[in-house]
N, C-alpha and C positions, 0 to 999 in steps of 0.2 A: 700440559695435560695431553694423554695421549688422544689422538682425535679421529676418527672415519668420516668422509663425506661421502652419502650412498643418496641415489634417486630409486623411487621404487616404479616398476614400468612391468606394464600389461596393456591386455587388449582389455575393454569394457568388461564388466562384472567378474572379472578374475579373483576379484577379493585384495585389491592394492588397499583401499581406505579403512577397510578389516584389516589389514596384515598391521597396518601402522598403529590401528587401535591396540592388537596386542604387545606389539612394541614397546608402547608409550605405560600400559598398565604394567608390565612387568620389568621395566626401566626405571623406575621409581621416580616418575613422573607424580602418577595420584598414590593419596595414601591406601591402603590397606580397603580400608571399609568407604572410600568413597565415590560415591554414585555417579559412574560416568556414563554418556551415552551413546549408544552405538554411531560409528562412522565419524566420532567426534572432530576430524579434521575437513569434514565438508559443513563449513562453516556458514556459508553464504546459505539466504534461503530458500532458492532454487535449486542449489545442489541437493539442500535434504529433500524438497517437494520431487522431484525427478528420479532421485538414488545415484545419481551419475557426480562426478568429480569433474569442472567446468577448470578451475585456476588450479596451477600448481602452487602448493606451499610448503614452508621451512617447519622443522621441528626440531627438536633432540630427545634424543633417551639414555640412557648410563648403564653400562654394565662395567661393574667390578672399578676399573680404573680407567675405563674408554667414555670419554663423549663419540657416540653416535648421531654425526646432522644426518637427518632426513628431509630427503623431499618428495611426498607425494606428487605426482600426474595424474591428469587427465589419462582415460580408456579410449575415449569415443575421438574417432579419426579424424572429425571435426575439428577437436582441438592440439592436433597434432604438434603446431606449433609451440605450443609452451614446453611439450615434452624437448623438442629439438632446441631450445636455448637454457634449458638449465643442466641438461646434457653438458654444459660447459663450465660447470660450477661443482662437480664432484667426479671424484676416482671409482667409482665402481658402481656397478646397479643390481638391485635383486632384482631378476628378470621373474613374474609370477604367471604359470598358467594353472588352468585348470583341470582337475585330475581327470575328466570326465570327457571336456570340449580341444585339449591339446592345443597347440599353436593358431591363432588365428591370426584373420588381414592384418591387426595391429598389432600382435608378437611382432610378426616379420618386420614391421618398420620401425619401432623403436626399437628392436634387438640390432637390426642393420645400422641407425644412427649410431647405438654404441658401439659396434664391432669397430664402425667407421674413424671410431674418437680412442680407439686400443685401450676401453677400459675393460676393468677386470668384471665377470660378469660371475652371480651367484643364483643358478636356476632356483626357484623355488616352487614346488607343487603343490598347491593349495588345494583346499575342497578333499584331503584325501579319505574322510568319514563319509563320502555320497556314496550310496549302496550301489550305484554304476561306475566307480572312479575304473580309469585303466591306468593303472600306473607303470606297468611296466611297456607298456604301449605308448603314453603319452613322451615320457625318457627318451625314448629312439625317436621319436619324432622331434622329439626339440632340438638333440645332436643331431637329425637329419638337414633341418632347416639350419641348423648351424655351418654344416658342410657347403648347404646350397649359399649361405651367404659367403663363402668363402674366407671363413675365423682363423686365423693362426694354431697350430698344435698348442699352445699353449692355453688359447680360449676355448675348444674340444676337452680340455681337462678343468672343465666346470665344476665346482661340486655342486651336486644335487642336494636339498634337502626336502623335506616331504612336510607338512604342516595343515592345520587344521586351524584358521588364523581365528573363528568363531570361537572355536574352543580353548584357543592360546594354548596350542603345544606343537612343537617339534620335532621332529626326529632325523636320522642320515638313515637308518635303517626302519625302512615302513611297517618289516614283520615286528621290529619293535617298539611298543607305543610308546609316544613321547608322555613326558610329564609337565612339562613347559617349555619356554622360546628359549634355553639356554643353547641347544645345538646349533640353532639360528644366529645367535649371538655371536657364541665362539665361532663358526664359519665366513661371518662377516669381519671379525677380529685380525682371523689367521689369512683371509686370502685376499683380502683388499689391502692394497697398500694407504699408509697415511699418509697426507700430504706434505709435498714437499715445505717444510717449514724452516727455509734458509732466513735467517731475520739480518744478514749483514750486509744483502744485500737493498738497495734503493726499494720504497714501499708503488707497488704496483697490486689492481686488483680490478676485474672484470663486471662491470655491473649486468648481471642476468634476470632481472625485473624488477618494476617499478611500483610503486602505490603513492597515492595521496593520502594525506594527514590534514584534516580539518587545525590541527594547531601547530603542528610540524613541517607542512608544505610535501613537498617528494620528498618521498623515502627510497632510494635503492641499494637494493641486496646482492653480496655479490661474492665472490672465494677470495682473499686475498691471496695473490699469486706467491710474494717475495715482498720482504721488508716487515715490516713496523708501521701504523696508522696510529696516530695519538688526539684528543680532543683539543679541537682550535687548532688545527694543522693548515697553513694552505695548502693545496693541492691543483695538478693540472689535468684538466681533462683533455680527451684527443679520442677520435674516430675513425675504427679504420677503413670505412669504406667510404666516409666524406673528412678527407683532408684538409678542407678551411674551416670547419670545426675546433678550434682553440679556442679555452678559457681557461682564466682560474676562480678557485672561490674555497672557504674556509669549510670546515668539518662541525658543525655544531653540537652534534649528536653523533654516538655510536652507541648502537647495540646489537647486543648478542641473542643468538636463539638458547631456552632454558626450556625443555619442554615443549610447552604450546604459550610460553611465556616469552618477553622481551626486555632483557634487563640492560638497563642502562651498563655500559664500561667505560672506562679511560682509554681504551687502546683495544686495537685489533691485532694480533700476530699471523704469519705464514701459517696459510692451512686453513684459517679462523674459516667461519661463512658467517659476513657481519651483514648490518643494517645501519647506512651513516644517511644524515640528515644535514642538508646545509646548502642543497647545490639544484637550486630550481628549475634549471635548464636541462640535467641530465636525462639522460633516455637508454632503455636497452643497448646493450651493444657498444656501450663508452667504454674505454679505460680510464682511470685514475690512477693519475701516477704520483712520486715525489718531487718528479723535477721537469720542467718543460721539455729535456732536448730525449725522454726517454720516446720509444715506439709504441703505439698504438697494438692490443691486445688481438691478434685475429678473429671474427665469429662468425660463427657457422651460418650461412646463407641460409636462411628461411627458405622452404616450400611456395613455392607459389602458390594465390589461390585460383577457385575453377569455375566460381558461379559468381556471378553478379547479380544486385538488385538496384534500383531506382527506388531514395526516398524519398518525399517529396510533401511539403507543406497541405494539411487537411483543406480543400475547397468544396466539402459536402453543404450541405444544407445545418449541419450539424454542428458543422467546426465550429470549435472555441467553446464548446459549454460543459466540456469534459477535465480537459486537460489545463495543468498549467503554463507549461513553455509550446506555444505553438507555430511560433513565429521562425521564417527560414534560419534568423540567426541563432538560434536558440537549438533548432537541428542541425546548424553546419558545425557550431562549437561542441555539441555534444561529440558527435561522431569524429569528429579532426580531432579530440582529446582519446576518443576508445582505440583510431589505431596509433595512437603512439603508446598505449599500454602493450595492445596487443598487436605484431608483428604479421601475422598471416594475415590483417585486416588491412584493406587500401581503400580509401576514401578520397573520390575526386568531384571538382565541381561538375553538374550536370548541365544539359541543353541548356537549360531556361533557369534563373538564379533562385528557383525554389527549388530544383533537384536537383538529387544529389547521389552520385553513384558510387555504391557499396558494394566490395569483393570480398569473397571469405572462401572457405576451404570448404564450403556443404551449407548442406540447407539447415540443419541444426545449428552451425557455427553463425548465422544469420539470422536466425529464430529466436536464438537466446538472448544476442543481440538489442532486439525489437523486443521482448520479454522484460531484459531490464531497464530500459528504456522508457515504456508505457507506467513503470510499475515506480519510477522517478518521477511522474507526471507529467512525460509527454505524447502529445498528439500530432499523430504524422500518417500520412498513405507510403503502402510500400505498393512496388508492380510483380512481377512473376516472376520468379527464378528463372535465369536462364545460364547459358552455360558459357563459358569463353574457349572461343575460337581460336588457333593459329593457323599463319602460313607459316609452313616449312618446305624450302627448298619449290615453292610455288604450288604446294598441293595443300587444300585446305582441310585442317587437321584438328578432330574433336578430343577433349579431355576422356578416358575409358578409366571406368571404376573397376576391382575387382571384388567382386560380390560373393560369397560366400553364405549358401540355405539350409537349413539345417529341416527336414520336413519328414514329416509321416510315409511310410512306402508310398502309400496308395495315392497319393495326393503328387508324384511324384510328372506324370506326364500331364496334369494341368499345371504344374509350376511348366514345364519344359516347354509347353504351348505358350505359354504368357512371357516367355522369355525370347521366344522366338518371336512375337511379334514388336519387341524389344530390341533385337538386333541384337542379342544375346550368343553368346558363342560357351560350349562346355568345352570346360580343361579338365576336370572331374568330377569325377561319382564315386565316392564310398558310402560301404554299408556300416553306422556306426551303433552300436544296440540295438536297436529293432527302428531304427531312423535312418535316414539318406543324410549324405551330406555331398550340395552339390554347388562346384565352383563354374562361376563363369566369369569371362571379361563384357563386358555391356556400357553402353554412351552410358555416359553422365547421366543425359537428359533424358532417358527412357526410365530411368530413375524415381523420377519427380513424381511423387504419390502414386508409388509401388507397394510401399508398406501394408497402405492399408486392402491393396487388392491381394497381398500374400497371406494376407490373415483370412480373405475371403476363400481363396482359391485351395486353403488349407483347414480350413475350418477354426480357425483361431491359434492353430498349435505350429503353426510356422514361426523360423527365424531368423531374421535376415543381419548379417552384418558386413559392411564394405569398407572399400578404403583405395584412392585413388591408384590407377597402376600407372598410364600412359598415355601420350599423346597419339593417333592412328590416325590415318586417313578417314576423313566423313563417312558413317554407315547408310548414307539414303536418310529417307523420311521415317520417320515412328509416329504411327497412329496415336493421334491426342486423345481427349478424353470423352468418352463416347455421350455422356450424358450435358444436357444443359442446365440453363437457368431458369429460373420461375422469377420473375421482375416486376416490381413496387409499379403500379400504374399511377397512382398519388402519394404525396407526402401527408401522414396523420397520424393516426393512432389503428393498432393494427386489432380488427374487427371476430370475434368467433365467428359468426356470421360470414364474412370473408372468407377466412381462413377457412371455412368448412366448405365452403364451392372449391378454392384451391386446391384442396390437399385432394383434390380428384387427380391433377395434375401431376404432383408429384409429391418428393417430400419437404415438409417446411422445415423454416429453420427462426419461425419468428413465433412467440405467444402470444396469445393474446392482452394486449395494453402495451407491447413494445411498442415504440414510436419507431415509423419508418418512412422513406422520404423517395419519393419521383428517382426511378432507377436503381432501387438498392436489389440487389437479389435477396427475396427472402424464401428461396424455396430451391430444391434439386428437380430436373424433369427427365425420367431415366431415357425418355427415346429420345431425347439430342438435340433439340432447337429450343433455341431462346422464347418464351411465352412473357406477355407482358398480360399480370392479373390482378384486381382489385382487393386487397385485402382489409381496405378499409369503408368496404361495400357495408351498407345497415341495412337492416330489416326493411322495405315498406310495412309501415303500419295501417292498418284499416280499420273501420268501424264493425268488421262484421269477424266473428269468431266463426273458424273453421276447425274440426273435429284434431286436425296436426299442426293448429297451429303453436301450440305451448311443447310442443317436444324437445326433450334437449337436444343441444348438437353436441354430438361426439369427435371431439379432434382425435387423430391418431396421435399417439407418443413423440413430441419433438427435441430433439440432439440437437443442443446447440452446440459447432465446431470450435476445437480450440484452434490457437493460431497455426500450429505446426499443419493441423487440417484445411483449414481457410489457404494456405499458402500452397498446399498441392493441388487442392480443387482450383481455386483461381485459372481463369482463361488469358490468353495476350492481350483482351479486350477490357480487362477485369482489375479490380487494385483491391488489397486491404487495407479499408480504415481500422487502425489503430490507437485506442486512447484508453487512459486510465481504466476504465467504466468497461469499455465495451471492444468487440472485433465484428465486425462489419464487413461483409463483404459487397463492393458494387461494381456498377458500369464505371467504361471511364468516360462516356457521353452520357450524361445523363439523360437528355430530351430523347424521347423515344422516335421522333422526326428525323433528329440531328442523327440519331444511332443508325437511322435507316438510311439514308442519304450518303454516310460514310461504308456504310457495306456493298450500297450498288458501286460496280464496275464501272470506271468512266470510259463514256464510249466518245473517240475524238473521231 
């Protein structure tokens, strides 16, 4: 069969998980009259609750006499990683922007990984039905960024195709409307080459991700480079970046991608993108070959990651009444299994044998993390993001994001004051509609619960999107975060009463009949120092009626934070508990004594 192997790559909301939906319905995937639903490849439940694409995955679609494998990626720069190792599992990529927003921080680096790997690349313009699209503007801009990455004359001669993935249609000429994805089709047909399908030579094939099978054990998927793979085969695996790595072991299973389906086959061929089962050891990054004395498949070095956290076994007052696995071992196997799925993720033993130190590429790549995590039944404390440091050449040198804001005119020199005190530096300002859009380079770590001040500083209609640029010499200090905590004076039951003397203080974040315990913050105090307050204060009752006394109390409206917000609020002093149930934020002294005694200055 003739075959394509295409990865589809954007930056966040460009419409990848759409594009593939149209794909897969006019592929003859579903029938006719059946009821599919939208984004149908973000399968996991957090991808649908979010709208974001977290794991890349396999598919196929069919036109005419072509198998088409596809693989969705991840948008968001957090999970940059997956995009960058299955990069190595297909010949060409529809690169997709939007007709409206053009190239953004992650066009640029998944377009550079492929330029980097000389695959063929198929621009596609999405969104081109928004009554703001620029399409002839956006074009020049993606052959501009194309130049600046330095592409071959041959990748300059991209073809462009224009598409409306909602509406499932395509066209090469935008003045004329498409009627479906067949231009799409045939362009991916004629300018992506199909893989090299030598079968006479020895069977060799690249494993580019793994999964677990409750009845199957590992599963990894991967392109078969050359040869023939057959069922009950031995085979040898080898590493190329850990050379005492040798084994063999038998092929139990193979299958193929059919769809959004996986059907069992006898055999894999050149070209194939299979799924074999048999070899419990294996891990991203293996080859699998036919014969011991072959060489190990080269792969592409991962990204480093830039933030680390500290997770570390629940010792609240609380711990154990939530969660099922709460126990160090129970967190060090969870984590030691997540990064050998996932590559950008490094996990090492911590100080003390209950923590445990976690890196990732961002505060979302770590959030989601702790998301699925909690949401499996476990209970654990994490500490505060912080950022990783190098020396180079003896100058110590911070990670720099490149941030890209997309905002209202007027609202244009409070973002530029909030960034200045960010250590923020402008590379540009364009005028894009009747909106700014402005680029800077900025630490990592001025970063850390920006989001929600760019929504303040904007009136809700800002937009922010980043993506790692550089290592630089230290910027100084960046002001932390100006407001405090409001802190549990006792462990109890959290009181109206209480809670209504408090909220003079500041804002809460507990209601009334939550249980809360000696040191938990349950409140925000916007002028800046830690308060310790009673919220589990009762009424004195009296024998004498007073004209106020039967009045109700009025609480103001209390937001309780999600994690992603508990993790940027959080202080160096501060940890989130997290469990099944609940997100908690507290001291990490609890005794209000102990907490004071640790903040005086020792004087020798």
């Amino acid at each position: 069969m003739d075959i394509r192997n295409i990865a589809i790559i954007a930056h966040v909301d460009h419409g990848k998980t759409s594009l593939v939906n149209a794909l897969l319905k006019q592929g003859g995937v579903f029938r006719e009259n059946q009821d599919v639903q939208d984004r149908v490849m973000d399968s996991n439940a957090l991808e649908r609750e979010r709208g974001i694409t977290i794991l890349s995955k396999n598919c196929s679609a069919f036109y005419k006499d072509t198998k088409i494998n596809i693989v969705d990626t991840p948008g968001h720069a957090d999970f940059g990683g997956e995009v960058e190792r299955v990069l190595k599992m297909v010949d060409g990529v529809l690169l997709v922007v939007d007709a409206f927003e053009g190239p953004m921080p992650q066009t640029r680096f998944v377009l550079e990984k492929a330029l980097a790997l000389n695959l063929k690349v198929v621009i596609v313009i999405n969104k081109i039905d928004r009554p703001d699209a620029r399409l002839d503007v956006v074009a020049d801009e993606v052959l501009e960024l194309m130049l600046d990455l330095n592409a071959t004359d041959e990748q300059l001669d991209s073809p462009i195709v224009y598409c409306s993935a909602r509406a499932g249609v395509a066209t090469k000429d935008y003045k004329q409307p498409g009627k479906d994805m067949a231009p799409l089709f045939e362009t991916i047909i004629s300018h992506i080459d199909p893989p090299n399908m030598d079968e006479s030579l020895p069977f060799q094939m690249l494993i580019s991700s793994t999964e677990q099978n409750d009845y199957l054990g590992k599963l990894a998927v991967g392109k078969v480079e050359t040869g023939k793979i057959k069922l009950n085969q031995t085979v040898y695996v080898k590493n190329y970046f850990d050379e005492s790595k040798k084994y063999s072991g038998k092929v139990v299973n193979i299958f193929n991608f059919d769809g959004l389906k996986r059907d069992n086959i006898e055999f894999g061929t050149a070209g194939d993108i299979i799924c074999i089962a048999g070899l419990p050891d294996i891990t991203i990054g293996d080859t699998v070959s036919e014969t011991p004395e072959m060489e190990a498949i080269p792969f592409v070095k991962i990204s480093e990651p830039s933030v680390e956290m500290t997770f570390m076994v629940n010792d609240s007052p609380f711990a154990g009444k939530e969660g099922k696995f709460v126990t160090s071992r129970h967190i060090k196997d969870r984590l030691y299994k997540e990064a050998v799925k996932d590559l950008s993720l490094q996990v090492s033993d911590g100080d003390t044998a209950d923590q445990f130190k976690v890196r990732g590429r961002g505060e979302m790549h770590l959030s989601i993390l702790i998301e699925n995590m909690r949401r499996d039944g476990y209970e654990f404390q994490v500490s505060r993001p912080r950022v990783l440091f190098k020396t180079i050449n003896g100058v110590r040198n911070e990670p720099i994001d490149k941030v890209v804001l997309d905002v209202p005119e007027d609202c244009v020199g409070t973002v530029m004051q909030s960034m200045g005190v960010k250590r923020g530096e402008l590379i540009s300002m364009n005028t894009i509609g009747s909106r700014m859009r402005l680029q800077f380079l900025v630490p990592s770590r001025g970063l850390f619960g920006y989001k929600s001040q760019l929504l303040t500083d904007t009136r809700g209609e800002g937009v922010m999107s980043s993506i790692f640029d550089s290592y630089q010499p230290y910027k100084g200090e960046i002001e932390g975060r100006n407001s405090g905590s409001l802190i549990s004076y006792e462990t109890g039951e959290a009181i109206t009463y209480g809670l209504f003397n408090a909220q003079g203080r500041g804002r809460l974040l507990v209601r009334p009949g939550d249980k809360v315990y000696l040191g938990q913050v349950v409140g925000i105090n916007p002028k800046g120092d830690d308060i310790v307050v009673n919220v589990c204060k009762k009424k004195q009752l009296t024998n004498t009626r007073s004209s106020a006394s039967d009045e109700a109390l009025k609480l103001t409206p209390i937001q309780t934070m999600t994690l992603e917000e508990a993790l940027e609020f959080i202080a160096d002093d501060e940890l989130v508990e997290v469990t099944p149930q609940s997100i908690r934020i507290r001291k990490s002294i609890l005794d209000h004594q102990l907490r004071a005694k640790a903040r005086k200055p020792i004087v020798e």
